[in-house]
C-alpha positions as CSV (number, residue, x, y, z in Angstrom):
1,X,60.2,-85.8,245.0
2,X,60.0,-89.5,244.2
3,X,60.0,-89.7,240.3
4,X,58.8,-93.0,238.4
5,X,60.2,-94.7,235.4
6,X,58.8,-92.8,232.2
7,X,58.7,-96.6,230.5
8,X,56.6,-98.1,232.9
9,X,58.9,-100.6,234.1
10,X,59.9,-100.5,237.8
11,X,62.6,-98.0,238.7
12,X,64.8,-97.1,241.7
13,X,63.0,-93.9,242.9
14,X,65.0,-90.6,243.3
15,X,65.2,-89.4,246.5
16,X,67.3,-86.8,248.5
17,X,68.2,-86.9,252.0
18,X,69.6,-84.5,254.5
19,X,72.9,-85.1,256.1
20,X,73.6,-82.1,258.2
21,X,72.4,-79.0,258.9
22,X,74.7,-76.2,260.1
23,X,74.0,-72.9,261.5
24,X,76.4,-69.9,261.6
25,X,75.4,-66.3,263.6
26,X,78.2,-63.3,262.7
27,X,78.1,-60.6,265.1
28,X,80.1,-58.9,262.6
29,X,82.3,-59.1,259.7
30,X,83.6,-62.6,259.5
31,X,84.7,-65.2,256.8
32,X,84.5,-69.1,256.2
33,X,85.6,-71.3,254.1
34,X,83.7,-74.9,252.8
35,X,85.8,-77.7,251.9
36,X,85.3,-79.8,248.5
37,X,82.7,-82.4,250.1
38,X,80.7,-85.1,247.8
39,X,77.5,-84.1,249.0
40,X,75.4,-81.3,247.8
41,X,74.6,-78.3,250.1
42,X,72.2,-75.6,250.1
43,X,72.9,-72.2,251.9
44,X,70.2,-70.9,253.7
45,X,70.4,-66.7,253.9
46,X,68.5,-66.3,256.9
47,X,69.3,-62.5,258.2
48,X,71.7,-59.9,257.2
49,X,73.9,-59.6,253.8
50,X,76.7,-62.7,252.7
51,X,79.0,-62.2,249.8
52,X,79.3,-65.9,248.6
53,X,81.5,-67.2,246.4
54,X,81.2,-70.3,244.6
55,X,83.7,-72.1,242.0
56,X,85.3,-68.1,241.3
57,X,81.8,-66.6,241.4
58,X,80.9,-64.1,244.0
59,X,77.6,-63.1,244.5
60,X,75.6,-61.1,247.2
61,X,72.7,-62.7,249.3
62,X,70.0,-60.9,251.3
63,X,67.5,-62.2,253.7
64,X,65.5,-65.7,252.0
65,X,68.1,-66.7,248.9
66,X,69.0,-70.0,248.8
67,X,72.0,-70.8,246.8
68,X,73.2,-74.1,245.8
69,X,76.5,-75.3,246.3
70,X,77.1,-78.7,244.4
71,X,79.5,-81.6,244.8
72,X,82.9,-80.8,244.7
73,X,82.9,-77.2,244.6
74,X,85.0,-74.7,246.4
75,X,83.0,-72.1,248.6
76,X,83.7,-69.1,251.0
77,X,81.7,-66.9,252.6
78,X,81.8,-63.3,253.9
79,X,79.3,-62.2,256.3
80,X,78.3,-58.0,256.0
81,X,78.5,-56.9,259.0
82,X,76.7,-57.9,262.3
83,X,73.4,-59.7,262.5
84,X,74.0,-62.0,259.6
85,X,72.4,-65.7,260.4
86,X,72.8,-68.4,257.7
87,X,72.2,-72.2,257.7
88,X,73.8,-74.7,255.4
89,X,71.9,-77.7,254.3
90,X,73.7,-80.8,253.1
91,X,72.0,-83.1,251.4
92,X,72.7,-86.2,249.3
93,X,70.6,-87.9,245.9
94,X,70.1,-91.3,246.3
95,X,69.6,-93.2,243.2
96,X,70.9,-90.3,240.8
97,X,72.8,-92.7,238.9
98,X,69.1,-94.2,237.6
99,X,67.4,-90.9,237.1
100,X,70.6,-89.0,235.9
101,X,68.0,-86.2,233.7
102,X,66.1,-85.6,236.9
103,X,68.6,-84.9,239.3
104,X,70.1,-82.5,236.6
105,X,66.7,-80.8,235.9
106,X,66.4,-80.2,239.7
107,X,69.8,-78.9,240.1
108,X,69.5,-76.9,237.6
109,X,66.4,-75.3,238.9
110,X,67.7,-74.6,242.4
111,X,71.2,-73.2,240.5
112,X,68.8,-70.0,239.6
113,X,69.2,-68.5,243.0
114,X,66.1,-69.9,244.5
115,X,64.1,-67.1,247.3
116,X,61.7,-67.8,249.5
117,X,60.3,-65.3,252.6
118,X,62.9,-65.1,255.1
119,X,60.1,-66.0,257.8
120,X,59.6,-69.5,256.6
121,X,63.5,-69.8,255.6
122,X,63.5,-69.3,259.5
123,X,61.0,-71.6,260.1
124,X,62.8,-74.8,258.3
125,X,65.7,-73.9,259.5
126,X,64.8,-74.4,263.4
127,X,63.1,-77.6,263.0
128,X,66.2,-79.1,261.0
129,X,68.6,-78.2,264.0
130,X,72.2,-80.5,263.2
131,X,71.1,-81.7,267.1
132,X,68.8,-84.1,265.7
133,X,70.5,-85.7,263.1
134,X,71.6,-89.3,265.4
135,X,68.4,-89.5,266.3
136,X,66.1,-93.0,265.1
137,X,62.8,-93.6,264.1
138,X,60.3,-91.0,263.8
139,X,61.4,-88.0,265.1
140,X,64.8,-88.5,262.0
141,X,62.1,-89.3,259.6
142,X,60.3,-86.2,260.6
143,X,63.4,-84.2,259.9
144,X,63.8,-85.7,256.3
145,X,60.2,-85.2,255.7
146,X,60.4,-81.4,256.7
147,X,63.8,-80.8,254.6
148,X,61.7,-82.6,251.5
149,X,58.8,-80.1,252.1
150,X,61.8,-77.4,252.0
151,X,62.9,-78.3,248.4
152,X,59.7,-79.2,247.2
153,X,58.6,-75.4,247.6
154,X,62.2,-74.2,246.3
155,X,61.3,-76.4,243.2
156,X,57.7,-75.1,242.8
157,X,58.8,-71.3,243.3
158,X,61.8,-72.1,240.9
159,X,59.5,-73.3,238.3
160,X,57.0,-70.4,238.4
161,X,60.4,-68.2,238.1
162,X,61.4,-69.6,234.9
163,X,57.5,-69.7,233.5
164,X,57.5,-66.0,234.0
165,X,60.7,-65.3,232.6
166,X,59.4,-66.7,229.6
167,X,56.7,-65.1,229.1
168,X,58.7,-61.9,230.2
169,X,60.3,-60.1,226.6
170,X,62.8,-57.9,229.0
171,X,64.6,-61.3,230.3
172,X,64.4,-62.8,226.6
173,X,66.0,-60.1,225.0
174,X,68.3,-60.1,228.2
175,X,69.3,-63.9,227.4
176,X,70.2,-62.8,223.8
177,X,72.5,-60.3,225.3
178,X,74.1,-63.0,227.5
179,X,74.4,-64.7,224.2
180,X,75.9,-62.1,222.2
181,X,78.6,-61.6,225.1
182,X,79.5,-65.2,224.9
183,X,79.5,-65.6,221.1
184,X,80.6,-61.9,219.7
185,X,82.6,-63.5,217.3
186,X,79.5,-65.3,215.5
187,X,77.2,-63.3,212.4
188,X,74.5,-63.3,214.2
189,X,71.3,-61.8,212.4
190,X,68.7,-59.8,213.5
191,X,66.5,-62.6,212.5
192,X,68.3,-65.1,214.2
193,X,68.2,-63.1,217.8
194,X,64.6,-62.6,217.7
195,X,63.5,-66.2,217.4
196,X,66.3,-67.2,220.2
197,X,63.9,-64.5,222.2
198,X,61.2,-66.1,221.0
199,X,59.5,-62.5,220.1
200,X,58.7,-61.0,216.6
201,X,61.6,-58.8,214.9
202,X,60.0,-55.2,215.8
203,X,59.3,-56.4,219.1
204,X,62.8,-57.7,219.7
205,X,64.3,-54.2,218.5
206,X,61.8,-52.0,220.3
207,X,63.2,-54.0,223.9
208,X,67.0,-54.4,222.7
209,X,67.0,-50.2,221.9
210,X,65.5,-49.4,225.2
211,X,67.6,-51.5,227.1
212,X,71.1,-51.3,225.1
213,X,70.5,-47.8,223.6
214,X,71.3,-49.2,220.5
215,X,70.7,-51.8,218.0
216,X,72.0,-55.2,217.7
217,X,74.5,-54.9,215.1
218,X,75.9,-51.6,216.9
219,X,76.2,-53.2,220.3
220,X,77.7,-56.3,218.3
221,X,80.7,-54.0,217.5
222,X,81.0,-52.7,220.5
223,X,81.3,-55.9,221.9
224,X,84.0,-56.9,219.1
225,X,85.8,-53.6,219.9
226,X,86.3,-54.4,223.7
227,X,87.4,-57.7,223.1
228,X,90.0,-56.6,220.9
229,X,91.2,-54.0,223.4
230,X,91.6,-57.5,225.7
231,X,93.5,-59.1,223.0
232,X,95.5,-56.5,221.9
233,X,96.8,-55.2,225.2
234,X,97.0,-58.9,226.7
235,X,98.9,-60.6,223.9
236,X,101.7,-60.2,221.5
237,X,99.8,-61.6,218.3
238,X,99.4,-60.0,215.4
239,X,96.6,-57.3,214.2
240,X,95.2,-59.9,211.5
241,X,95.1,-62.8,214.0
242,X,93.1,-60.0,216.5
243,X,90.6,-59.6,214.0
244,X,90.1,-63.8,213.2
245,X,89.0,-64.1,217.0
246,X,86.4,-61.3,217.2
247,X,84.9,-61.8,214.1
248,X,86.0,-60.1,211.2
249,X,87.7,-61.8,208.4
250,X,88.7,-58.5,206.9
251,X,91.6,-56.8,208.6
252,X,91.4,-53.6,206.7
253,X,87.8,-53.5,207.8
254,X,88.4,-54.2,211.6
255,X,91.1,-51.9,211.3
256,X,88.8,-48.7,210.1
257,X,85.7,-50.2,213.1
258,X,88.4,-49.8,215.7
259,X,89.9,-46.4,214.8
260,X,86.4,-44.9,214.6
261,X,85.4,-46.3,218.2
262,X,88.8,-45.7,219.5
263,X,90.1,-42.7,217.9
264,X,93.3,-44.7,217.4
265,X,94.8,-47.7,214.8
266,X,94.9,-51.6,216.6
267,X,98.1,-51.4,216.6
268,X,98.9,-47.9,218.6
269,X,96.1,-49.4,221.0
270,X,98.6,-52.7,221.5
271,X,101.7,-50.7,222.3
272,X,100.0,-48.0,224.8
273,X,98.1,-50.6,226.3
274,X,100.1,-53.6,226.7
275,X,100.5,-55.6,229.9
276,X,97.5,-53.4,232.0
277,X,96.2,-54.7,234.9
278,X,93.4,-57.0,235.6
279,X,90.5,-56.3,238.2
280,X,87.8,-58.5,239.1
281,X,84.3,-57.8,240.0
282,X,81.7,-58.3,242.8
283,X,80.1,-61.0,240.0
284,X,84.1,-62.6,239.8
285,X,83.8,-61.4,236.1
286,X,87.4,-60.5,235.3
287,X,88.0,-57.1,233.2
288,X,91.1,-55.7,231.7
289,X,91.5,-51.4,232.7
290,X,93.1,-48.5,231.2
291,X,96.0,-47.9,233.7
292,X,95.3,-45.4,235.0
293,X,92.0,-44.8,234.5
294,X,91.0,-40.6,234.5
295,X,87.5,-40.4,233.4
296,X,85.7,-42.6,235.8
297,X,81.9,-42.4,236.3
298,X,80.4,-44.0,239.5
299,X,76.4,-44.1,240.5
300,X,76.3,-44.5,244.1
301,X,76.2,-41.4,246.1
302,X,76.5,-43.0,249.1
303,X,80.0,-44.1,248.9
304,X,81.4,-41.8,246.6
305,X,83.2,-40.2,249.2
306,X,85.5,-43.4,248.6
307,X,86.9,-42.2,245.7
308,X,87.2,-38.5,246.9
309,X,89.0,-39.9,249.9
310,X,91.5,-40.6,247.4
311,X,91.8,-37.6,245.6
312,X,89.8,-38.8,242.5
313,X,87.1,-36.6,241.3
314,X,84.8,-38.7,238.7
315,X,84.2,-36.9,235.4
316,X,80.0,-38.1,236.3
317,X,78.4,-39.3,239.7
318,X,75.0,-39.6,241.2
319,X,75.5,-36.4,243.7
320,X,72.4,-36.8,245.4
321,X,73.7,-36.8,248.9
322,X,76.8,-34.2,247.9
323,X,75.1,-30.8,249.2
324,X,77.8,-30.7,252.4
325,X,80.8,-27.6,251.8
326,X,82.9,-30.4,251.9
327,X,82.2,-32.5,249.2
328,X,81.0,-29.2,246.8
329,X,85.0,-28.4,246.7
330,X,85.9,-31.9,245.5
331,X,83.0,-32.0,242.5
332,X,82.9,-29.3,241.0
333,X,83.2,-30.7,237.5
334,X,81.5,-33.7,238.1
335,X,78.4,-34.0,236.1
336,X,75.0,-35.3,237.7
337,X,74.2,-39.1,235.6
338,X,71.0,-38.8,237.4
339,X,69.1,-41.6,239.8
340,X,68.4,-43.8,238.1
341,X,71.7,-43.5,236.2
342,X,71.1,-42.3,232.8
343,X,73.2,-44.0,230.1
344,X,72.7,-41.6,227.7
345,X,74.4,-38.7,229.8
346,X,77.3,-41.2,230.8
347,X,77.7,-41.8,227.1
348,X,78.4,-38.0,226.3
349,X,80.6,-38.1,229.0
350,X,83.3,-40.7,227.4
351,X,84.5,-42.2,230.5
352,X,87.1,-44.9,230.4
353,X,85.9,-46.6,233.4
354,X,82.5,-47.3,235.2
355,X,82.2,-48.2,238.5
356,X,78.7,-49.7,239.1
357,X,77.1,-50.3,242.6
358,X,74.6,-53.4,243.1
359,X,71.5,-50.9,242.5
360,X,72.4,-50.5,238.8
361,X,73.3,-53.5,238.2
362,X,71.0,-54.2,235.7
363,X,72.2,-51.8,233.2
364,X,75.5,-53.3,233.4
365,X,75.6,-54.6,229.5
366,X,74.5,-51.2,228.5
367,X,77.1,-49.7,230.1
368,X,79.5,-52.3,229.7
369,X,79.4,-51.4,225.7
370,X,80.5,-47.9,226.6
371,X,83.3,-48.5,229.1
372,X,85.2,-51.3,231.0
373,X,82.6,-52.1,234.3
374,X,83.1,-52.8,237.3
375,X,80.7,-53.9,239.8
376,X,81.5,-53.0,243.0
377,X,79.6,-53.9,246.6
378,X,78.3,-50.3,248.2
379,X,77.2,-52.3,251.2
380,X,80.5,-54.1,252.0
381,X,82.5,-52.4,255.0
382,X,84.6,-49.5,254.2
383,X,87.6,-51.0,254.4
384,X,87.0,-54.0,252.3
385,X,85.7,-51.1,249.4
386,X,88.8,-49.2,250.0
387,X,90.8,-52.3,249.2
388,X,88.5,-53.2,246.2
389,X,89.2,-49.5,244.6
390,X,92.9,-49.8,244.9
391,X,92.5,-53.2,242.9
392,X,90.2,-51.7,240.3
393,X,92.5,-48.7,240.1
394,X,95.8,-50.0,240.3
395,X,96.2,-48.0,243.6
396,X,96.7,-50.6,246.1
397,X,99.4,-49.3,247.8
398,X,98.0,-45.7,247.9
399,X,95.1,-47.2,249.7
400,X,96.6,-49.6,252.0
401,X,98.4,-46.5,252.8
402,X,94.8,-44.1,253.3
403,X,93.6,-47.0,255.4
404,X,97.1,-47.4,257.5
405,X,96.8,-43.8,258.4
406,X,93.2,-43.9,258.7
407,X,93.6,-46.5,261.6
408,X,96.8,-44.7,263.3
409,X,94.9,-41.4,263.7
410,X,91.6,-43.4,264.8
411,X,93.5,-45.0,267.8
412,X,95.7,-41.9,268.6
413,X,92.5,-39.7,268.6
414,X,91.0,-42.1,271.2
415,X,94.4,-41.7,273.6
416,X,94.1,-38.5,273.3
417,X,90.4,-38.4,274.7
418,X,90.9,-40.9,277.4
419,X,90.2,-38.5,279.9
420,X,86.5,-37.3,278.8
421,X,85.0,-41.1,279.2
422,X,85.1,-43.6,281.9
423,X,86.9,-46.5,281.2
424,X,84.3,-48.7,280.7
425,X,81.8,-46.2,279.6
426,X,79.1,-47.3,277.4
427,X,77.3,-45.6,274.1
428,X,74.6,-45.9,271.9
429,X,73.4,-44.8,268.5
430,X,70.3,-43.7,267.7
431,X,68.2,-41.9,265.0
432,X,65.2,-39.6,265.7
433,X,63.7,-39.0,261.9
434,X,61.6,-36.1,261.0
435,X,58.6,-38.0,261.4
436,X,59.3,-38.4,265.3
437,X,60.2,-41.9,265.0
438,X,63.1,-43.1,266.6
439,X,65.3,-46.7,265.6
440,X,68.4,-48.2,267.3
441,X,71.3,-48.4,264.9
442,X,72.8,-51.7,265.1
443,X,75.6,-51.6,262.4
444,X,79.5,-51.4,262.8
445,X,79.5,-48.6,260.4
446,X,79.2,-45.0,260.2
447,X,80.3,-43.5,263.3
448,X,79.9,-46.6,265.0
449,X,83.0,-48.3,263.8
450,X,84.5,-44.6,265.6
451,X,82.6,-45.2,268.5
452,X,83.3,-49.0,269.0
453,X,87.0,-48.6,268.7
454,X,89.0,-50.7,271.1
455,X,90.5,-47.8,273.1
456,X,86.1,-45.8,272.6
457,X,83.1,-46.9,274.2
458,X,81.2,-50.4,274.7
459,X,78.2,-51.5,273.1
460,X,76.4,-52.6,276.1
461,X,75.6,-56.3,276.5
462,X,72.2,-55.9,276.1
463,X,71.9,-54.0,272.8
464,X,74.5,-56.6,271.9
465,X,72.0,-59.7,272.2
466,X,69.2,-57.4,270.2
467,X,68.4,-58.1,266.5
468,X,67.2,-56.1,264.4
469,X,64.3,-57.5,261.5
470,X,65.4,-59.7,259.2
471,X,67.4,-57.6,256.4
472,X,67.6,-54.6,258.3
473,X,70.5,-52.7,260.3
474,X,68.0,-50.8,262.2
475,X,65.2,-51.5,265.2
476,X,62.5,-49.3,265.3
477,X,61.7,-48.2,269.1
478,X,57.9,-48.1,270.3
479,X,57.8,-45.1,273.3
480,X,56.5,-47.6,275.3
481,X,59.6,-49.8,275.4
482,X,62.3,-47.0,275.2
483,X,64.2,-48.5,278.3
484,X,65.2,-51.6,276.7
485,X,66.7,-50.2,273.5
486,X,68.2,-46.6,274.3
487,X,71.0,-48.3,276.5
488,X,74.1,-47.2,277.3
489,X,75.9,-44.2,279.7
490,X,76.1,-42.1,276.6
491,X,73.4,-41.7,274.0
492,X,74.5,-40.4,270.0
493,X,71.6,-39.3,268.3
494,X,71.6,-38.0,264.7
495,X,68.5,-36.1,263.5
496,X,67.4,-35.6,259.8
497,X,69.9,-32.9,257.8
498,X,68.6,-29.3,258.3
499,X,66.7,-30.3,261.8
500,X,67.1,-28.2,264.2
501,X,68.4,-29.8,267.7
502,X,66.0,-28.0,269.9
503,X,63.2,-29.4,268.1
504,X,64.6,-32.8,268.5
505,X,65.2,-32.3,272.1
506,X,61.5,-30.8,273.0
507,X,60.0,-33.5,271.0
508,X,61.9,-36.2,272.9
509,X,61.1,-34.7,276.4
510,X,57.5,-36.0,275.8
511,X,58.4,-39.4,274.7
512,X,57.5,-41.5,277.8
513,X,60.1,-42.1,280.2
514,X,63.0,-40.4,277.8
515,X,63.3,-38.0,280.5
516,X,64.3,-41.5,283.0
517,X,66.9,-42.4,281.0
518,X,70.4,-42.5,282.9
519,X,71.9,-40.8,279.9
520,X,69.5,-38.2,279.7
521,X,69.5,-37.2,283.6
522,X,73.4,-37.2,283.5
523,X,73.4,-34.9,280.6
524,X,75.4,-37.1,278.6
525,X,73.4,-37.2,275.3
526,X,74.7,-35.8,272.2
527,X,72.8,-34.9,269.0
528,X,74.2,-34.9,265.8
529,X,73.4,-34.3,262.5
530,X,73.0,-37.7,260.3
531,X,75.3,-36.6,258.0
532,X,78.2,-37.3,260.0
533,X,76.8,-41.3,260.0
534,X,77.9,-41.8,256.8
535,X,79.7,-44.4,255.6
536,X,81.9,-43.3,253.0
537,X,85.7,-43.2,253.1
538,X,85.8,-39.0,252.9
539,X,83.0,-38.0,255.3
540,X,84.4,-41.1,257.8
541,X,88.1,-39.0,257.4
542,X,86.1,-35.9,258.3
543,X,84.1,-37.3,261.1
544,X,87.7,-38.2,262.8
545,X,89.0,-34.9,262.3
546,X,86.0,-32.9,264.0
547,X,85.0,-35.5,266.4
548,X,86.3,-33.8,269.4
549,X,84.3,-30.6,268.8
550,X,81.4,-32.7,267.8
551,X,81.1,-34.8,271.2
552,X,81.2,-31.8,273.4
């Protein structure tokens, strides 16, 4: 970490050195804010999911990133849910003045979203507790040693990271991309892309057709055509001027380019779509939207229910988990895009939106060339999802207003059943799979955030001080210690779809002391399908409605 003078003359070394170490624990969703500071920091995603957002970026962080915040930058964070542990490093450069490249070389390294195992993320972090930090002599030199040991393995792993994307021609072509996005207005030739890749011509088409589904002068357009669409519905300039900015000097031309990808003239596209709204994405990239949007395609199953809570039926979806009665009668002309997503099938479908989760992110400049999309956060609680559709969507009110109601029937659901629980009564959720293993679920989601309701049970103390394994929302039980993890007066416990109950039940009778249990010998364990545990905005609405009958 010390660096020497390159001319051989003698040099003030660079250095860094630690100046606090904070630690943060959520037991659920919670949010913070960094102030502007002049040191540099380095956030530390030890357990659980953080949507961080740096300078107007937001990004998502599992177990092991390490994300760098520099010197006067604005930062907030939003924790995922319970069980999220981070610790934030702040550091300073001594001597950065002198050896100005370096400390930009390293920076710029550790800017790549440096990851290391979680496990030895852990490990730094305990031994650079903040309680340390006034202490002299060797035990504060032994800190700063261990917190140069910590970025002297950032650097090494962020240096193999970049050697391999180097030698790897998906991220080449996949900086070209970047490049094209940035610089659409440019002639760029073929030619010219595949020596910024670094690869030979064939090479760099074979890669850009199999990851665009087209080639480079095609998606160029398409990228021309969609910056147009901003300009023309965001300004009152004229059609020529339109044309200047995205790259063609021929207005007739740009004129013919856009009516065949738009089916309409520049200047009929300016007057429908003037003044539509913004929305911004999980990634902070800002995107102007048809208002409103009606053929939307979305490619997580597992919150679609969002947008059928709202009475929107996607023209395409991944319907992988959609085989309930329920959701059949809300998809019936929704067309399958297939898991993976298939871009192909969402092209035939013409949407004028896409709504991408984190999963398919990668094929977001694909898909991005065939629609305005949006990258959404499946993983983010339901409500914070329900508020982020009715800003893509230019619904906000109609879902502040599903989420109002949501809440009122929630608590007046619970008045009603005061009388079928003690007041204090205790629950817990489990899940018996159809392998016979059984896990604690240890999430405020599902029909925990039902269960957990102010006015509903308690989650006993003791499965309160459990943690599950680092970036999990589950612990998997051993029969051996079933007493210390199926807690609670009331046990819920959700079985694989199609299972039949007694099976469940027999199975469990031979599981070592499940017969002990005080909810099991007060008869006060309920088995559910898993179904009603998800997530989504639809089956959650559903789940309220038939609660009563399914707790009986």
């Amino acid at each position: 970490m010390f660096l020497p003078s390159s001319n051989g003359r003698s040099a003030s070394p660079l250095t860094f050195v630690l100046t606090d170490a904070f630690r943060l624990t959520c037991e659920g969703p919670e949010s913070l804010t960094l102030e502007q500071t002049d040191d540099l920091r380095l956030l530390l995603v030890l357990q659980g999911t953080v949507e961080a957002k740096i300078e107007q970026r937001a990004q998502s962080a599992g177990p092991g990133v390490c994300l760098l915040i520099v010197s006067g930058s604005d930062a907030s964070l939003i924790s995922q849910g319970a069980g999220c542990d981070v610790c934030l490093l702040s550091f300073a450069a001594l001597n950065a003045r002198a050896n100005g490249s370096a400390v930009q070389r390293i920076l710029k390294l550790l800017s790549g979203r440096a990851k290391l195992p979680a496990a030895v993320l852990h490990e730094y972090a305990d031994s650079l507790k903040s309680e340390d930090r006034q202490q002299d002599g060797l035990p504060r030199l032994g800190r700063q040693i261990r917190f140069l040991s910590l970025l002297s393995l950032l650097l090494e792993q962020c240096v193999l990271e970049e050697k391999k994307q180097l030698c790897d021609p998906k991220h080449a072509v996949k900086q070209t991309l970047s490049f094209m996005q940035k610089n659409y207005s440019l002639n760029l030739t073929i030619q010219q892309l595949a020596d910024m890749a670094r690869l030979p011509r064939w090479q760099y088409l074979r890669v850009f057709k199999k990851m665009t589904g087209s080639n480079p002068s095609s998606y160029m357009t398409r990228l021309r055509i969609e910056q147009a669409k901003r300009l023309l519905s965001d300004s009152n300039g004229q059609v020529w001027e339109v044309a200047h900015r995205v790259g063609y000097q021929d207005e007739y031309y740009f004129n013919r380019r856009f009516k065949l990808a738009t089916g309409i003239s520049p200047g009929q596209y300016a007057r429908i779509y003037a003044h539509r709204p913004d929305a911004t994405d999980r990634r902070g990239t800002t995107h102007r939207l048809p208002a409103p949007a009606e053929r939307i395609v979305y490619d997580d199953a597992g919150t679609l229910g969002d947008l059928l809570a709202l009475d929107i039926a996607p023209v395409g979806a991944n319907l992988r988990f959609c085989d309930n009665d329920s959701f059949t009668d809300k998809i019936q002309s929704t067309q399958e895009i297939g898991f993976p997503l298939d871009p192909d099938k969402i092209r035939t479908l013409n949407p004028d939106l896409v709504l991408l989760s984190r999963y398919g992110s990668d094929r977001h400049p694909e898909l991005s060339a065939i629609a305005p999309t949006i990258g959404l956060n499946e993983y983010a609680p339901m409500h914070l999802r329900m508020q982020k559709l009715g800003e893509v969507l230019g619904i906000r009110e109609r879902t502040r207003q599903w989420l109002d109601s949501y809440d009122m029937r929630r608590e007046k659901l619970w008045h009603r059943l005061q009388s079928r629980k003690a007041r204090h009564e205790s629950a817990t959720v489990l899940f018996y799979d159809c392998n016979g293993r059984l896990y604690l679920l240890h999430r405020f989601r599902g029909l925990a955030k039902l269960l957990y309701h102010p006015l509903g049970f308690r989650m006993d103390e003791r499965v309160q001080r459990l943690r599950p394994a680092r970036g999990h929302y589950y612990i998997s039980i051993a029969s051996d210690r079933l007493s210390e993890y199926a807690i609670g007066d009331r046990l819920f416990v959700f079985t694989h779809p199609g299972r039949h109950t007694s099976d469940s039940l027999s199975e469990l009778n031979r599981w070592p002391g499940w017969n002990r249990l005080p909810a099991v010998q007060a008869g006060k364990v309920h088995y559910l399908d898993s179904f009603w545990n998800s997530d989504d905005a639809f089956t959650s609405q559903l789940t309220l409605e038939r609660f009563p009958d399914l707790w009986s």
